[in-house]
ZAVEXPA-171665 format. One record per residue: y, x, z of N, C-alpha, C in turn; residue in one letter. Coordinates in steps of 0.02 Angstrom, whole numbers, plus 50000, padded with zeros to 5 digits. Last residue first. Example, Ala and Ser with C-alpha at 12.3 -4.5 7.8 and 13.67 -1.06 7.14 Angstrom:
% residues 2
498885064250354499475068450357500025064550394S 497165066050390497755061550390498355066050390A 
//
This chain:
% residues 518
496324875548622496024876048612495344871448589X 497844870348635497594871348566496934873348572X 498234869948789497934861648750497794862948677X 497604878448896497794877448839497404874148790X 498384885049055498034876149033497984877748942X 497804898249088498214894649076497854888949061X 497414916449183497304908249157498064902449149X 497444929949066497674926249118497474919149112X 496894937448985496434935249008496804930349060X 498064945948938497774939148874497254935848907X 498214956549014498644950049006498564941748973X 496574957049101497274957749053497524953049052X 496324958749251496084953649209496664959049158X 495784960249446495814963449380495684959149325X 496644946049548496104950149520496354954649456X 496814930349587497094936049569496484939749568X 497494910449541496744915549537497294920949537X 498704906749655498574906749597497864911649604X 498534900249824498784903649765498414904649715X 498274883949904498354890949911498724894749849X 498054869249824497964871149867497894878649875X 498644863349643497944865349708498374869149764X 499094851249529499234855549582498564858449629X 499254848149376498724848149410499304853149473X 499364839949203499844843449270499274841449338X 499014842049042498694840349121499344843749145X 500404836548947499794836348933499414837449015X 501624825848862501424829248931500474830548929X 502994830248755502384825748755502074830148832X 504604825648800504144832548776503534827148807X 505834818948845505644818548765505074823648746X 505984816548952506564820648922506404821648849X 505294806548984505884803248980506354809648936X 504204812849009504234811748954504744806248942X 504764817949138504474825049091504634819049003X 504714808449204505284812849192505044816649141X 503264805549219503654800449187504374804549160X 502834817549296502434815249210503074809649172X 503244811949404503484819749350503304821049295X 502444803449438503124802349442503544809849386X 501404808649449501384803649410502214802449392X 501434818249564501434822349491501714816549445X 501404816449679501984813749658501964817349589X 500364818749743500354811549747501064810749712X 500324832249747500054828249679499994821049690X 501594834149842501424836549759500914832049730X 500624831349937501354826649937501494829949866X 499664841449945499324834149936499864830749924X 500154853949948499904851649885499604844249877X 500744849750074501124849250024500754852249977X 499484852250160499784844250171500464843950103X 499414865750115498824860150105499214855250104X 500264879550090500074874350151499814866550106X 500294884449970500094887650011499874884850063X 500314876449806500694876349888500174880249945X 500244877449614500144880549668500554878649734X 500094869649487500574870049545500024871949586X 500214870449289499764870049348500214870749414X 500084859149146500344865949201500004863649257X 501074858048986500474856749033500784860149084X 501744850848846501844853748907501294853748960X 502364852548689501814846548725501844854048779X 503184858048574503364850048616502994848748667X 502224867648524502524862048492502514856648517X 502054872548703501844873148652501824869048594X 502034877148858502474874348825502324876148726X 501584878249008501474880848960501694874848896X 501684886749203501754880049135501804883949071X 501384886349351501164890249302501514883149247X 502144890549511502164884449454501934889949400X 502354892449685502164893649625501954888949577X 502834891649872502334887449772502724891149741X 502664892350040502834896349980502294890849934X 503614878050134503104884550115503254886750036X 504234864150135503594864050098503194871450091X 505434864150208504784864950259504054866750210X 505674878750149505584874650205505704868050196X 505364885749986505654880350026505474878550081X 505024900049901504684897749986505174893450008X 504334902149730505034902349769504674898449854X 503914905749563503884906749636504574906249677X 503654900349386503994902049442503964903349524X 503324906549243503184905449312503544904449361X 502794900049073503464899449125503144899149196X 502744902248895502424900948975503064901849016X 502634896448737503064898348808502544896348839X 502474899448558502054897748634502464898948691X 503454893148443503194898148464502954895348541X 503904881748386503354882948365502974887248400X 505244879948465504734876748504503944877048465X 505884885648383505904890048436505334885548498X 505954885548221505884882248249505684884448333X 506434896348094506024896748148506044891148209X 507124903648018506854898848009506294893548027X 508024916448052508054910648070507894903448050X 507104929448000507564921947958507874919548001X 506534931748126507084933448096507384933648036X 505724920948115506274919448185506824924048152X 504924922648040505214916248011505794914648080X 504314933248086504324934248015505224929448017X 503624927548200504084932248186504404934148137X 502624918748129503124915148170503894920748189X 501634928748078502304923448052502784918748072X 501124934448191501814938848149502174935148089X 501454924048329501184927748275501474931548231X 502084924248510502254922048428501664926748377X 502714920748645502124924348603502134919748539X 503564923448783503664920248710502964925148671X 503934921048958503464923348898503454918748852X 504664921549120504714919149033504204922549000X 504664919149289504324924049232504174918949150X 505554921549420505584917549368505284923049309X 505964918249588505604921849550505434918349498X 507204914149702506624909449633506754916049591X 507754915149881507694918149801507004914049751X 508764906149937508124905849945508044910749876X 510124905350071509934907450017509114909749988X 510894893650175510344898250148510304901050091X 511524884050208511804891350213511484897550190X 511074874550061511444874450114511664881250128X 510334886549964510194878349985510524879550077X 511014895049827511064892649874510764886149902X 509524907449748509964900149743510074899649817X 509464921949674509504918549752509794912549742X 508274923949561508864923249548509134919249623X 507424936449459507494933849511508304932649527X 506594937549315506994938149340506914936449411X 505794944449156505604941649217506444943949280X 505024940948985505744941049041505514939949100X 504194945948881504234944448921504974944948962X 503264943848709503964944348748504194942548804X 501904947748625502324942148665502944947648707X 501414944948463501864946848499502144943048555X 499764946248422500204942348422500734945648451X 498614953248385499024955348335499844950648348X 497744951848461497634947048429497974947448374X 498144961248581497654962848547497374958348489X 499794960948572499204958548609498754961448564X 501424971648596500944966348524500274966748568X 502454968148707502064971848666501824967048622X 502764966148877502844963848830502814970348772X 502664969949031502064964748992502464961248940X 503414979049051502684981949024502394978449018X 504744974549032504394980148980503694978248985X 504614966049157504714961849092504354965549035X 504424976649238503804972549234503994967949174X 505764982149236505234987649217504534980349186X 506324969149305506564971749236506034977349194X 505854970749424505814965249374505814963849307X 506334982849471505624979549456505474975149436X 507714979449471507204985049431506544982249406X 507664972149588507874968149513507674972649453X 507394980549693506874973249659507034971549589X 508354991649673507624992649653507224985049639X 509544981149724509604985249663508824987349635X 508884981049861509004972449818509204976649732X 509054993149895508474991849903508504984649852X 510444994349909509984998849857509114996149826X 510714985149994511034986049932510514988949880X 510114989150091509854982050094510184983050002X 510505003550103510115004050085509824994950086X 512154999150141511995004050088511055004150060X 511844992250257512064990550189512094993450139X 511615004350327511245001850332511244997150261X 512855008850331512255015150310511625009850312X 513935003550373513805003150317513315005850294X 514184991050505513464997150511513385000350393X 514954984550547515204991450515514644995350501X 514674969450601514894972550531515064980050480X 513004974750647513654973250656513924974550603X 511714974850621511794975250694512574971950709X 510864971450472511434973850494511494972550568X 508984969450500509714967850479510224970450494X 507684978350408508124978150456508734976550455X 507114971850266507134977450293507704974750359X 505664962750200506374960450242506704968650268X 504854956550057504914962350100505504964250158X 503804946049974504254948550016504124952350046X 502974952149825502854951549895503644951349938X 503394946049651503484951149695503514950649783X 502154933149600502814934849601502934944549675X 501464947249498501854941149522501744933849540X 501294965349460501184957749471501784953049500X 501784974749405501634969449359501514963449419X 500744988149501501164986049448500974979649426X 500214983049646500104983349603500534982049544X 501354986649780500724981549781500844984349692X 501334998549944501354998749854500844991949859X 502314998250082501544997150061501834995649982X 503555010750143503405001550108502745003450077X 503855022250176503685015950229503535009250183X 504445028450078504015033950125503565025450165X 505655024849996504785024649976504365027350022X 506535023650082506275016150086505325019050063X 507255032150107506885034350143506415028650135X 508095033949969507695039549977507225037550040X 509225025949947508405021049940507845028249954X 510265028549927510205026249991509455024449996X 510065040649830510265042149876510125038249947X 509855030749719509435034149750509455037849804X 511265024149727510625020349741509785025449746X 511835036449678512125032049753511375025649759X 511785041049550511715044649626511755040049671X 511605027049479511185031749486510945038149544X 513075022649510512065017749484511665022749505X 513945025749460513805025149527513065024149531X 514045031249322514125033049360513765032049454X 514085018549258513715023049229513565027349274X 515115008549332514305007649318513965012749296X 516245020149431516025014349359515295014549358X 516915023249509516395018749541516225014749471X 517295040849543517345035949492516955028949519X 517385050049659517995049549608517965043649564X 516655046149812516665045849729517265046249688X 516635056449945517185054749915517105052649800X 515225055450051515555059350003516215053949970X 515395051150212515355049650148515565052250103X 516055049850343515855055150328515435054650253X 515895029250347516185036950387515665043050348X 516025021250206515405022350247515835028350306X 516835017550096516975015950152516665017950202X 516225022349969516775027350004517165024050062X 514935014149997515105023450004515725025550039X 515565001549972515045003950032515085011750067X 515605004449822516305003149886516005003949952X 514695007249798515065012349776515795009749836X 513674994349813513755000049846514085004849829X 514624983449751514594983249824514424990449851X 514374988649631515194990349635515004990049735X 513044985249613513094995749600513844994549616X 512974971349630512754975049693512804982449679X 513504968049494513994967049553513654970949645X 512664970949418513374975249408513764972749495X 511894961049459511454968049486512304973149461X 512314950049419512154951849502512054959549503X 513874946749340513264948249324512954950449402X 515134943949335514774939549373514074941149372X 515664953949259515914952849309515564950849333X 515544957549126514844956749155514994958849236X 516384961549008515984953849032515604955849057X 516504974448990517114971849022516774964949031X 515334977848913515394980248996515834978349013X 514734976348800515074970948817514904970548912X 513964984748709515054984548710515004978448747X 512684983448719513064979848652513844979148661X 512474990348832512304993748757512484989548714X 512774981248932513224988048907512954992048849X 511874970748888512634969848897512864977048889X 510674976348930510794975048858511464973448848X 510984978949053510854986449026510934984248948X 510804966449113511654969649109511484975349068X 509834957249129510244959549045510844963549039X 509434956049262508884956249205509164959049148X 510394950349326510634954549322509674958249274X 510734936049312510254938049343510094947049357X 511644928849215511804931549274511314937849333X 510734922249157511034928449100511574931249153X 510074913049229509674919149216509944924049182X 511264905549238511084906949309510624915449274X 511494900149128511884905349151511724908049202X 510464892849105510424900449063510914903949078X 510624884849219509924887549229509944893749196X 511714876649140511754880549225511064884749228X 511044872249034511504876649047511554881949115X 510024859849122510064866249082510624873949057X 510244857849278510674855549218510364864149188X 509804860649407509754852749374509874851949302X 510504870249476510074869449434509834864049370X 511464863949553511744865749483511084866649428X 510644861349674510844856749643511134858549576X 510944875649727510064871849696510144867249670X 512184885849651511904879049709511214875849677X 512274901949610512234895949571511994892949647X 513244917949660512634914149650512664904149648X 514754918149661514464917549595513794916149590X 514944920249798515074913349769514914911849696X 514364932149841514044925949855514464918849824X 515424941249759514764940249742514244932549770X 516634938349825516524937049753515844936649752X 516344942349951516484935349965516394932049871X 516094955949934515384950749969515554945549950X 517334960349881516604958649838515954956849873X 518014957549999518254953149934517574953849897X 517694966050093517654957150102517544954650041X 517934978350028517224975850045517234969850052X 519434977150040518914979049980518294975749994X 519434977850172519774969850127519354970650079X 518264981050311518574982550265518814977150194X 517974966050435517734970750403518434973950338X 518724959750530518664966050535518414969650476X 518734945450493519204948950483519064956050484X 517184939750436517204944550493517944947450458X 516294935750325516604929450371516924933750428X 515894945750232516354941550201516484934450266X 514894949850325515654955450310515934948650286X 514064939950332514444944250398514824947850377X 513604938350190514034933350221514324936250309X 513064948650179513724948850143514094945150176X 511974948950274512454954850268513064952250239X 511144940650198511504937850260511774943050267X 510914946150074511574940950092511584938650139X 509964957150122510564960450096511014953250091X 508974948450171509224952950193509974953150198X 508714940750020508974938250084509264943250148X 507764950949940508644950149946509084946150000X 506814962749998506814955949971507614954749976X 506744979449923506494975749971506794967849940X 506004994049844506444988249835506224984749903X 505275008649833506065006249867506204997949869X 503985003649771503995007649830504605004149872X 504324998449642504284991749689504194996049757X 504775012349595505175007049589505165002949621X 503495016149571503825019849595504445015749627X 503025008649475502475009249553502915014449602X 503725009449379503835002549419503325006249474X 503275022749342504005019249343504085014649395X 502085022349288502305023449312502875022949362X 502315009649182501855008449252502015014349290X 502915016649093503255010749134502755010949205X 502065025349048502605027649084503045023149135X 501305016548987500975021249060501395024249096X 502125013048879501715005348941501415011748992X 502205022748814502685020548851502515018048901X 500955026948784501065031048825502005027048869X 500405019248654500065016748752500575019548804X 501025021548557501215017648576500945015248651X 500415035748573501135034548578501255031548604X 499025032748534499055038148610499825034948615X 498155022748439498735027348456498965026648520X 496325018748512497255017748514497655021248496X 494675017448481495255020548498495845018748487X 493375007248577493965005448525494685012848529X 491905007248644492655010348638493075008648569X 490255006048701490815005348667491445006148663X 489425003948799489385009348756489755008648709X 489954994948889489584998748921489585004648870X 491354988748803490604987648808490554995548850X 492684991748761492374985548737491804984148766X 494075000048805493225000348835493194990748805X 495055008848710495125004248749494195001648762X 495875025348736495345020948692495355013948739X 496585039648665496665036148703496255029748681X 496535058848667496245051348650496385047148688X 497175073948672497135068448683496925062748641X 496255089648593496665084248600496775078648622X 495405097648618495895102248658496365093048635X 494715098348441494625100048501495415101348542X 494985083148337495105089948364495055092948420X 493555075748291494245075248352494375082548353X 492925068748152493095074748184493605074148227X 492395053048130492855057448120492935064348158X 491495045748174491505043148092491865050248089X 490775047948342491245045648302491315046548233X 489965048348491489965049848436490555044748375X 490235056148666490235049548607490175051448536X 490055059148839490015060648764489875055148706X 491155062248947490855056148925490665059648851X 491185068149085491175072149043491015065949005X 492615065449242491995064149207491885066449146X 493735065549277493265069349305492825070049281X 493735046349316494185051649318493725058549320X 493445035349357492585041249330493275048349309X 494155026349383493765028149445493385034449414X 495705033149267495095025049308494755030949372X 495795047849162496125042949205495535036449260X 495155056249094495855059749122495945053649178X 493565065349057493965056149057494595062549124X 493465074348912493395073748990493785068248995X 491985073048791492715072048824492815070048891X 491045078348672491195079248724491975080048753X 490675072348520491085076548544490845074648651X 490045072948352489675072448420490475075948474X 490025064548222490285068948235490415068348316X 489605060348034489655057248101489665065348160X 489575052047877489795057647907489785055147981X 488415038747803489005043547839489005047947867X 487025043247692487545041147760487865044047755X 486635049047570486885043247585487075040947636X 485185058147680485575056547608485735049747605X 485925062147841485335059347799485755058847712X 486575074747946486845069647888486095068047838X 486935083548106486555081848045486545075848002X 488575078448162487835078548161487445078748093X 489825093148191489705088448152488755086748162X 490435091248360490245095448307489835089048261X 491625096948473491515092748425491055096248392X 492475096648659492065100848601492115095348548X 493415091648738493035097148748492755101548672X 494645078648736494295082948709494005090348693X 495295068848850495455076448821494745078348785X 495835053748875495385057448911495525064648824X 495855037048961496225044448936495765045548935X 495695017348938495585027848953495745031848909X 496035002948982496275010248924496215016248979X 495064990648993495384996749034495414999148964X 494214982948923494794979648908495374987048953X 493044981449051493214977248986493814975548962X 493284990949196493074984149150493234986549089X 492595002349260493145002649206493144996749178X 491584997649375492235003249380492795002249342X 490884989849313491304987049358491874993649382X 490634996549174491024992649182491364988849215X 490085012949187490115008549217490525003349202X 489845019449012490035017749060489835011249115X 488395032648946488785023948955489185024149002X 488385046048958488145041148907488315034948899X 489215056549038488985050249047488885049448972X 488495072149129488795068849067488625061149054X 487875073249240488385079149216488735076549154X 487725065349378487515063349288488065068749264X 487335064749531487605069849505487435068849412X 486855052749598487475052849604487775060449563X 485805051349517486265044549514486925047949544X 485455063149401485315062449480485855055749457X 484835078849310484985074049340484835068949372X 484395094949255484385091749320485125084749279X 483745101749120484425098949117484235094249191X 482575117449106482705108649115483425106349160X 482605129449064481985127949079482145119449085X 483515139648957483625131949006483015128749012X 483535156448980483055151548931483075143548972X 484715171448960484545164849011484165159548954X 484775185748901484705178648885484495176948956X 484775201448938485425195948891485325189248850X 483455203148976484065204549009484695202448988X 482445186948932482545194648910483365196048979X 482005177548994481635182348967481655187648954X 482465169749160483015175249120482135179249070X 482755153249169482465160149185482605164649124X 483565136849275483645140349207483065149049229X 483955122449266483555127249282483325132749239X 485605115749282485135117349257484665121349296X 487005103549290486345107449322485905107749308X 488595101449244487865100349217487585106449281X 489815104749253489585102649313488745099049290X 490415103449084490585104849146490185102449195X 489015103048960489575100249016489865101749064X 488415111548834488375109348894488985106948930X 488405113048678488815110548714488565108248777X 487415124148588487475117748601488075115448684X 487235138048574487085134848519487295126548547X 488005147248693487605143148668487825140448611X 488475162448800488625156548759488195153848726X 489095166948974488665162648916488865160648846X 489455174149113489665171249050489175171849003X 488995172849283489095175049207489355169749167X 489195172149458489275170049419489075172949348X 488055168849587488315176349542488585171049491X 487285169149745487295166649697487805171849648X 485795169249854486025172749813486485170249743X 484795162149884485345159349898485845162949860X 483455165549840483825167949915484355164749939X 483285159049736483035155149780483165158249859X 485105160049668484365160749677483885157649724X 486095151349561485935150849632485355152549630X 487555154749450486835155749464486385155149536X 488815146749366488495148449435487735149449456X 489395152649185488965148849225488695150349328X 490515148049084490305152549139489925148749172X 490425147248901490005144148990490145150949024X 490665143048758490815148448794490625144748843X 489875138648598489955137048661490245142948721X 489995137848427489695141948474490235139148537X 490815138948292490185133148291489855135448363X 492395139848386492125139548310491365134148334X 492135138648545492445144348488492095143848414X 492455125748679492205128848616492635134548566X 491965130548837492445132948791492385129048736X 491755122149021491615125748929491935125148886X 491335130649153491915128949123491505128949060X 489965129749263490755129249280491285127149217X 488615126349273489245125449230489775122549248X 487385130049379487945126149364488445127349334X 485645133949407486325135149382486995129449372X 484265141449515484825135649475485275137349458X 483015151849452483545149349454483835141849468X 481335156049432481935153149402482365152549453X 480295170449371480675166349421481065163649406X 479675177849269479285170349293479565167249360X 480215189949322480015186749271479635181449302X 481875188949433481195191949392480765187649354X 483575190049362483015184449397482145188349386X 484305201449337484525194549369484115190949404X 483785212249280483655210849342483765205049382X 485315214649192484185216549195484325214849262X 486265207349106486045206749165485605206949199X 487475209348983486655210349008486605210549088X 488765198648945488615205448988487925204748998X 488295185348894489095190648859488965197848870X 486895179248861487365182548914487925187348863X 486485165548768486675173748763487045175748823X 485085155548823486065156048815486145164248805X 484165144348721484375151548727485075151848745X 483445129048776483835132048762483955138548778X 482345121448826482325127848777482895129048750X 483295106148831482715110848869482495114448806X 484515101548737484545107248797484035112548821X 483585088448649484055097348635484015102448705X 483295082548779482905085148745483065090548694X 484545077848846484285080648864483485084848824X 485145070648736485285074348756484925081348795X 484175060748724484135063448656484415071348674X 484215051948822483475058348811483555062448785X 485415045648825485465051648874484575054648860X 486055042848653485615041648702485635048348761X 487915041648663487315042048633486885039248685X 489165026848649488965032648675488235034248650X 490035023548481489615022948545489385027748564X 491745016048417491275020548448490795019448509X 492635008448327492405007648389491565012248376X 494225015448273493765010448264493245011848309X 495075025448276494385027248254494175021148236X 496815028548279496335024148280495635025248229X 497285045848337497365036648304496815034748310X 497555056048465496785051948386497305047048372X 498895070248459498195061048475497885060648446X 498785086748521498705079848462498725075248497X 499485098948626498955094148613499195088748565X 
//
């Protein structure tokens, strides 16, 4: 199978127009069939499959008599009927069927003419395979224009026969990929560039299955790393790893914040593709594939790894422990955020390694998912802009605790602002930032922070789940307005509410933000 490229925006036809071709329609039976129906008796029928062959239609069709009697044949026509069309159909001659009238119904439309848009909003990308094509009759001086029938591959109408008309011939038998503007409208896409972003989504819906929340997995560390008993190996990289996560107080300080996120284990895959796998000691997610490779060959009855290098261990050994996680964890929707806690069962005792093995594996899949969700919400927008997404999670210590802060970057730039970054002539506060963050402090509950950062000037919004701390938040915004413009950035609304952020079906470009250019 092909792709389309880009058509430019297409509409569906009329559903009379359709149906008024059809009735009187001649289908040739392949095989004669005297007797099928007697004269002046009809039939129902249903189209099972259709072909196209050159300028001509192949149909097998299901024949239902009024006995009940039913029979399949083969057909062919002057015009493109639909899979799962219902007709009425009578036989004149013994090697014709004559389509007395095209049956439809709200819940049986053998071919859509428009879409639903609460099914497929505004802005959904559909698949979908191409059945037939044929060129339409041409006035003098118009365009060329060209009738096809396509089965939708993907959304709620999955199944479905949609017929559209287009400037261009689709090759039959080929993928299309389109983006829904209107009830009767479509924009087509190169198929390529969609097919990564579908693979990701794949991916990640697969990905947030296994992962669970990380607290788990460091109250684990801190019981091996405070317990003589446990194995020395193992002590030493619980006791290394929890001391390389950052203090809530270090935050405070810029630096500390880009080492904290270039720790985050978000960049180790760009670290070993730029030669620089001997630095990335302190990195989290290199340091939870050494915890479980040592895990392994400490575990009883455990295969014996010959190697525990990153290339290596990563792969068999974290799917291995994360095999039973996807069967039991509820799927929440690629992309979103921040990612649902998820607690898996705590260690019982220090030796339980089969268990650490999968708090391991499982804290290895979140940071995946973080990393997959950076991919798939970053691309070129429909505005032609580029945005660039990072999304991390990073456990800060508060006291014995460890609280994880979910952290989502976005850079969107035009293509001259791109242009002039790789110059480096680029002023890095021209380009648009957003910034999310999520994190659950006691006593204040779970918040979230939306902000938006745009030549110098800063807005945003605060989210608190519990009421009495979105009211101690915005009695103290005034005060954060003053910091904000002590650090030298102009301040535009800062607003807090009560519960969580708007959710729902939207694109990326539909998200809400404060924005002070409009």
């Amino acid at each position: 199978m092909t792709e389309i490229n880009s058509l430019g925006a297409q509409t569906a036809i009329n559903p009379q127009a359709i149906k008024a071709q059809l009735t009187g329609e001649l289908l040739n039976l392949t095989q004669a069939q005297p007797g099928l129906l007697k004269p002046g008796e009809t039939a129902q029928a249903e189209v099972l499959t259709l072909r196209q062959s050159g300028s001509t239609f192949q149909l097998v069709l299901q024949v239902i008599q009024a006995n009940g009697s039913q029979t399949q044949v083969q057909a062919s026509a002057n015009q493109p009927i639909p899979p799962g069309s219902q007709l009425t159909v009578s036989q004149p001659e013994s090697n014709r069927l004559a389509v007395m009238l095209q049956q439809a119904s709200a819940s049986n439309v053998a071919t859509l003419t428009q879409l639903d848009t609460s099914k497929v909003p505004v802005g959904t990308l559909l698949q979908g395979k191409v059945l037939t094509n044929q060129a339409l009759p041409q006035a003098a001086g118009a365009a060329a224009s060209f009738r096809s029938l396509v089965s939708l591959l993907n959304t709620a109408q999955a199944g479905a026969t949609l017929t559209i008309d287009s400037p261009r011939p689709l090759p039959i038998g080929s993928l299309l990929s389109a983006l829904v503007q209107g009830d009767q409208s479509l924009r087509f896409v190169p198929l390529s560039g969609r097919q990564e972003q579908l693979n990701i989504a794949q991916q990640l819906l697969t990905q947030q299955g296994r992962q669970a929340s990380l607290p788990g997995l460091l109250s684990a560390l801190q019981q091996i790393a405070s317990s003589p008993a446990s194995e020395g190996e193992l002590r030493s990289i619980a006791s290394t790893l929890l001391a390389s996560l950052p203090d809530a107080r270090q935050l405070s300080d810029g630096k500390a914040v880009a080492q904290a996120l270039n720790n985050s284990g978000a960049f180790l895959e760009a670290k070993l593709l730029g030669g620089l796998g001997a630095n990335v000691a302190t990195d989290l997610k290199a340091q939870l594939v050494r915890l479980v490779a040592q895990a392994t060959l400490s575990a009883p009855a455990s295969p014996v790894i010959a190697s525990t290098s990153l290339a290596q261990a990563l792969p068999a050994l974290a799917r291995g422990a994360l095999g039973m996680l996807d069967r039991v964890t509820p799927r929440s929707p690629p992309g979103a955020f921040p990612l649902p806690s998820r607690l898996l069962q705590a260690m019982e005792n220090e030796g339980d390694l089969q268990q650490l093995l999968r708090l391991a594996a499982a804290a290895i899949s979140r940071l995946q998912s973080h990393a997959l969700s950076s991919l798939q919400q970053s691309g070129t927008l429909d505005n032609g802009n580029l945005q660039t997404t990072w999304q991390a999670e990073i456990p800060v210590r508060h006291g014995q605790e460890f609280i994880p802060l979910q952290v989502k970057l976005q850079r969107e730039e035009t293509p001259e602002q791109q242009a002039e970054r790789q110059h480096e002539q680029q002023d890095p506060q021209q380009a648009l930032w957003r910034i999310e963050l999520a994190f659950d402090l006691a006593p204040l509950g779970p918040l979230q922070v939306q902000a938006q950062l745009v030549q110098g000037r800063l807005s945003g919004q605060l989210w608190a789940e519990h009421e009495p701390t979105a009211r101690l938040i915005d009695s103290q915004l005034g005060e954060l307005r003053e910091r904000l413009l002590a650090r030298g950035l102009e301040v535009g609304d800062l607003e807090c509410h009560p519960g969580i952020p708007p959710q729902g079906p939207r694109t990326r470009v539909e998200q809400r933000w404060v924005d002070e250019t409009a």
